[in-house]
TIMARSE-485839 format. One record per residue: residue number from 1; chain; x, y, z of N, C-alpha, C in turn. Coordinates in nm, 3 decimals, always signed. Layout:
(pt NUM, "A", (X, Y, Z), (X, Y, Z), (X, Y, Z))
...
//
This chain:
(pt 1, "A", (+0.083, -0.119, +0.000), (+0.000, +0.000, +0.000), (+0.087, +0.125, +0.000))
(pt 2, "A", (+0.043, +0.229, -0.074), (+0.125, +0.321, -0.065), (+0.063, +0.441, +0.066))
(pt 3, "A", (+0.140, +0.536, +0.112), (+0.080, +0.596, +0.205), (+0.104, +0.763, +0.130))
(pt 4, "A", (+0.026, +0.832, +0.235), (-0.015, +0.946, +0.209), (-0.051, +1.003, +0.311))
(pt 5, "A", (+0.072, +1.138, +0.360), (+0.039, +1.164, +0.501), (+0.002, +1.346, +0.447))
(pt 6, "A", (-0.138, +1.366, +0.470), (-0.232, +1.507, +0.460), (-0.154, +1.604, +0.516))
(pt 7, "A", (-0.186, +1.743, +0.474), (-0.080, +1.859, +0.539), (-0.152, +1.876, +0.649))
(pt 8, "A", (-0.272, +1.828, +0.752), (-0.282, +1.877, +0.890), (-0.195, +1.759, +0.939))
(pt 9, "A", (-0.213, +1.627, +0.904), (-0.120, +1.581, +0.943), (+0.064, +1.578, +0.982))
(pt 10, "A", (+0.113, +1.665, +0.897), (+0.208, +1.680, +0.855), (+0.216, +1.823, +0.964))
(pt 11, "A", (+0.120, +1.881, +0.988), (+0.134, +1.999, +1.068), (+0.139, +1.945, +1.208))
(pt 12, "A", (+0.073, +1.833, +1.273), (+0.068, +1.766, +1.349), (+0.210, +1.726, +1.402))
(pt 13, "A", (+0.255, +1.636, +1.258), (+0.405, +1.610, +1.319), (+0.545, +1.683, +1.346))
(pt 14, "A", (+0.486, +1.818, +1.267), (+0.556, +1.952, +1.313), (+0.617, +1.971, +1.437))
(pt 15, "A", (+0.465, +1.982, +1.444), (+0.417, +2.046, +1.624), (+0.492, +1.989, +1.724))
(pt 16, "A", (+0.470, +1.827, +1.705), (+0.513, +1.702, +1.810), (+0.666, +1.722, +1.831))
(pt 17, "A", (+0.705, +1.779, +1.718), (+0.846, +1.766, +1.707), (+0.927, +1.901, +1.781))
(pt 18, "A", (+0.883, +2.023, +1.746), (+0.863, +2.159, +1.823), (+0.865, +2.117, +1.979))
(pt 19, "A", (+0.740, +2.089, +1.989), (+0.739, +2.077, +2.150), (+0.838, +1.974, +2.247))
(pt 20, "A", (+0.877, +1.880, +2.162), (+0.966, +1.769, +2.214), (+1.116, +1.845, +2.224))
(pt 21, "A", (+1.127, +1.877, +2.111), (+1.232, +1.990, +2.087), (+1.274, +2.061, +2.165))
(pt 22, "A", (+1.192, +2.119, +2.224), (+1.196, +2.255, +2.307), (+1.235, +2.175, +2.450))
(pt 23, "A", (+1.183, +2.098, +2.468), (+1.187, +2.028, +2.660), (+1.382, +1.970, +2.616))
(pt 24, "A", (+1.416, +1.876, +2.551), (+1.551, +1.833, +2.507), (+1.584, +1.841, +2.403))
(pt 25, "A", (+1.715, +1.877, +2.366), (+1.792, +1.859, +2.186), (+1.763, +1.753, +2.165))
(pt 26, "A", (+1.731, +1.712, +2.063), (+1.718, +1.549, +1.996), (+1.579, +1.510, +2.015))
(pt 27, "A", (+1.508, +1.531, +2.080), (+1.399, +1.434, +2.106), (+1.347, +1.474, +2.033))
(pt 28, "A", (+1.313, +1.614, +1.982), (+1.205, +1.570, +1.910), (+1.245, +1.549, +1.721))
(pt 29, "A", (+1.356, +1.495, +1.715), (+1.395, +1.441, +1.600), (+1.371, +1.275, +1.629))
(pt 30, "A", (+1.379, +1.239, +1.813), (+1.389, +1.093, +1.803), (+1.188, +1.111, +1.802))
(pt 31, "A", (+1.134, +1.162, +1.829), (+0.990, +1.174, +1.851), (+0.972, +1.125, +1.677))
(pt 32, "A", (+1.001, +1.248, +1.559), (+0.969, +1.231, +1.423), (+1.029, +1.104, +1.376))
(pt 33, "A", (+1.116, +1.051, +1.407), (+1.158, +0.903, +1.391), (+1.096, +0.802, +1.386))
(pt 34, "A", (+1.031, +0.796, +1.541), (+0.994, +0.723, +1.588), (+0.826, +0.706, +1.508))
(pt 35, "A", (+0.761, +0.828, +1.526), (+0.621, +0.854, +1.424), (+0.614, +0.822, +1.291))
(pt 36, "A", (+0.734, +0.829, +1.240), (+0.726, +0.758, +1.086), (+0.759, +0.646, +1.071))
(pt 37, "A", (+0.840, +0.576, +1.160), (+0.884, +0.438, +1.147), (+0.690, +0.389, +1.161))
(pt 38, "A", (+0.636, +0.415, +1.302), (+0.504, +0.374, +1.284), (+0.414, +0.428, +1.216))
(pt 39, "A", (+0.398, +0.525, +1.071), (+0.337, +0.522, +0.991), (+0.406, +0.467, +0.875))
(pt 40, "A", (+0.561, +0.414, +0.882), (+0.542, +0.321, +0.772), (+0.480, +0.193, +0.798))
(pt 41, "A", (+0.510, +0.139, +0.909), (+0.438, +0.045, +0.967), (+0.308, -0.013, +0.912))
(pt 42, "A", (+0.249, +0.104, +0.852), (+0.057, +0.087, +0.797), (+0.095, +0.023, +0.652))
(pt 43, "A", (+0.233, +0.037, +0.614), (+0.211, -0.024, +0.471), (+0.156, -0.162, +0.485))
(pt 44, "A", (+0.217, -0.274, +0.561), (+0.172, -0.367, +0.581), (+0.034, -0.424, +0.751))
(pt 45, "A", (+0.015, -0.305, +0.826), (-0.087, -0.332, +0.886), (-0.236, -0.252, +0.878))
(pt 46, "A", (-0.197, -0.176, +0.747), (-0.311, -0.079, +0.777), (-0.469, -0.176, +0.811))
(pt 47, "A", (-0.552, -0.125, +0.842), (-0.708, -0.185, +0.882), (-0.708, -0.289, +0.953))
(pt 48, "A", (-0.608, -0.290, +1.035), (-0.613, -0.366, +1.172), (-0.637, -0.313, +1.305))
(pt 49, "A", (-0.627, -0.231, +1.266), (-0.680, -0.141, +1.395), (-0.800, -0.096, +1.430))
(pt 50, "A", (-0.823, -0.046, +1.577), (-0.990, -0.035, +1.613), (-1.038, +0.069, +1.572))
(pt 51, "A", (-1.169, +0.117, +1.486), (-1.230, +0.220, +1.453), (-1.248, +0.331, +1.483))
(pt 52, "A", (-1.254, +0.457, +1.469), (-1.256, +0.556, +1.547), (-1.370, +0.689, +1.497))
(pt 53, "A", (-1.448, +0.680, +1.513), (-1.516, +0.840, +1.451), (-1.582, +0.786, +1.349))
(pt 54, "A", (-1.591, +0.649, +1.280), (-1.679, +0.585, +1.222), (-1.609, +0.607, +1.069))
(pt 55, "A", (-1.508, +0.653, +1.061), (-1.398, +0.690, +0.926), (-1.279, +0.634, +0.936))
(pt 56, "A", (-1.252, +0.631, +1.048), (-1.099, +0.627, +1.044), (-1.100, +0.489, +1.179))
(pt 57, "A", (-0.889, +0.493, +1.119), (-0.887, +0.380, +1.220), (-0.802, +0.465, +1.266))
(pt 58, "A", (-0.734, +0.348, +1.453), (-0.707, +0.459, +1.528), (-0.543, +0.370, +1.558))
(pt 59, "A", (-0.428, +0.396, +1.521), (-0.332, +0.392, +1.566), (-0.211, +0.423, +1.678))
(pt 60, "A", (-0.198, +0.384, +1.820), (-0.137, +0.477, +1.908), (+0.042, +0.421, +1.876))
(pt 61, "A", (+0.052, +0.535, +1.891), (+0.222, +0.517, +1.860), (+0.284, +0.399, +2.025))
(pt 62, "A", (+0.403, +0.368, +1.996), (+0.458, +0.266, +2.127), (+0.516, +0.379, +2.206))
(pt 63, "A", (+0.616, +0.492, +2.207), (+0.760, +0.515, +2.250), (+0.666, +0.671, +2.291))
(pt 64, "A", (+0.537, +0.702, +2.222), (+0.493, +0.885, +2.280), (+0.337, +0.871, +2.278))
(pt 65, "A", (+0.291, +0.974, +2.359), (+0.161, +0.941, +2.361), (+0.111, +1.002, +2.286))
(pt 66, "A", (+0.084, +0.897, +2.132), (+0.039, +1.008, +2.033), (-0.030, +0.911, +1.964))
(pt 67, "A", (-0.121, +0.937, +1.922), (-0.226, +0.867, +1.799), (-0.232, +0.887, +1.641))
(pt 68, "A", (-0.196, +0.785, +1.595), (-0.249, +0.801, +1.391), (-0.383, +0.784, +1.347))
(pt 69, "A", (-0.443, +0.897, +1.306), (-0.588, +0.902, +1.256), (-0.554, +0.811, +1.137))
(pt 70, "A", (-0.626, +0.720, +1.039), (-0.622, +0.735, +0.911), (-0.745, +0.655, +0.847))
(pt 71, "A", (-0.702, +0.661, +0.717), (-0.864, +0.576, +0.686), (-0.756, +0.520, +0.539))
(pt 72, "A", (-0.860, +0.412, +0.453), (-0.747, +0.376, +0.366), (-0.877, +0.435, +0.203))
(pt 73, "A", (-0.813, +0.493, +0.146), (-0.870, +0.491, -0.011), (-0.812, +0.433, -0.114))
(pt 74, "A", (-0.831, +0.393, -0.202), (-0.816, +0.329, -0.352), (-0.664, +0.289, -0.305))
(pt 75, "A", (-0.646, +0.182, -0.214), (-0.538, +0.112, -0.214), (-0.393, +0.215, -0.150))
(pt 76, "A", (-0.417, +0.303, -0.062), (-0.351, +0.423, +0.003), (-0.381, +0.456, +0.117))
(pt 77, "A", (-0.384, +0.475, +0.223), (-0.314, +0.471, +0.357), (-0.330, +0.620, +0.349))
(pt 78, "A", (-0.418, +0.701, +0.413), (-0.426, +0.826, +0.390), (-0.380, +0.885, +0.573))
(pt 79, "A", (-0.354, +0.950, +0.602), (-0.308, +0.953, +0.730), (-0.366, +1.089, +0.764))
(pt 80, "A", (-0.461, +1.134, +0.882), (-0.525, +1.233, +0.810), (-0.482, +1.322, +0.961))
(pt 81, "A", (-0.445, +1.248, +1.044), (-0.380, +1.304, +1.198), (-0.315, +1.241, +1.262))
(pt 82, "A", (-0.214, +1.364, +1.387), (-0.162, +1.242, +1.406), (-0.152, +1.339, +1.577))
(pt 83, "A", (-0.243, +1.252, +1.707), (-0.265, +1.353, +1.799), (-0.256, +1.350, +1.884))
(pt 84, "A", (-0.138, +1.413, +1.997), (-0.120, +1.421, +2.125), (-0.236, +1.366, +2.235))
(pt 85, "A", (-0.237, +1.224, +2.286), (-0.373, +1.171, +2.344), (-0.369, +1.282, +2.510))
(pt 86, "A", (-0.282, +1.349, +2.505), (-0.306, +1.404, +2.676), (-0.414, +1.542, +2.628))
(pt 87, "A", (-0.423, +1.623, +2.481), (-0.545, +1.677, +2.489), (-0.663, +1.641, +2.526))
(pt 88, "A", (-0.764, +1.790, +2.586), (-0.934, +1.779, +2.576), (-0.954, +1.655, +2.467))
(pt 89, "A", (-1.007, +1.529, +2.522), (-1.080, +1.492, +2.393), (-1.233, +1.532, +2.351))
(pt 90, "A", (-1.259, +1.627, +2.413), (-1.379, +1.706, +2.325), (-1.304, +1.767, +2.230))
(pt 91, "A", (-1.177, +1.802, +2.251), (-1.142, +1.927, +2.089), (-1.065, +1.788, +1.970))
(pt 92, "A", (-0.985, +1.635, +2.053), (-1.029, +1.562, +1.920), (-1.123, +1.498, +1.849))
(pt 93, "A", (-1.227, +1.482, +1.944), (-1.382, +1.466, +1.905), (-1.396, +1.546, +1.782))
(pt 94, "A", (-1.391, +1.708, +1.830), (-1.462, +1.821, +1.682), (-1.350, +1.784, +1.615))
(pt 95, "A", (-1.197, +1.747, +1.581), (-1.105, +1.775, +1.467), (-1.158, +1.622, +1.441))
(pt 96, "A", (-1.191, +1.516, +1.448), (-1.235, +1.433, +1.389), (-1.314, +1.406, +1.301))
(pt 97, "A", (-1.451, +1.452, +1.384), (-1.547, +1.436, +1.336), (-1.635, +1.552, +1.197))
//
């Protein structure tokens, strides 16, 4: 499957990386590492995972507490977030849904 990671997504892993950044040097390069090793990961597990928002499936990373939104189209792995689980989940409720 090929993948396809969306620009909020991509703004997402920005962010993760910024803020990791900022607390130690390196981490948040080992943070973006670590987030893409597990979205390549979906090439071979995508739609194994438990449902989420009735679109998407829900991926939690191992090594940060962070979640992969995605859903799959025409044979592609669309990755549509990717989201700090210690937020309000009323505000990932509305970016979900």
């Amino acid at each position: 499957m090929k993948i396809k990671i969306l620009p909020q997504a991509q703004e997402d892993l920005l962010g993760g990386y910024h803020f990791y950044e900022e607390r130690q040097a390196g981490l948040g390069s080992r943070f973006l590492t670590e987030l893409l090793a597990e979205i390549e990961g979906l090439r071979l597990q995508a739609g194994i995972h438990r449902r989420a928002f009735e679109t998407y499936y829900v991926k939690h990373a191992r090594r940060f507490p962070y979640s992969i939104y995605y859903y799959i189209a025409s044979e592609t792995v669309m990755i549509d977030a990717v989201i700090d689980q210690r937020r309000d989940p009323d505000l990932i409720t509305e970016r979900l849904s």
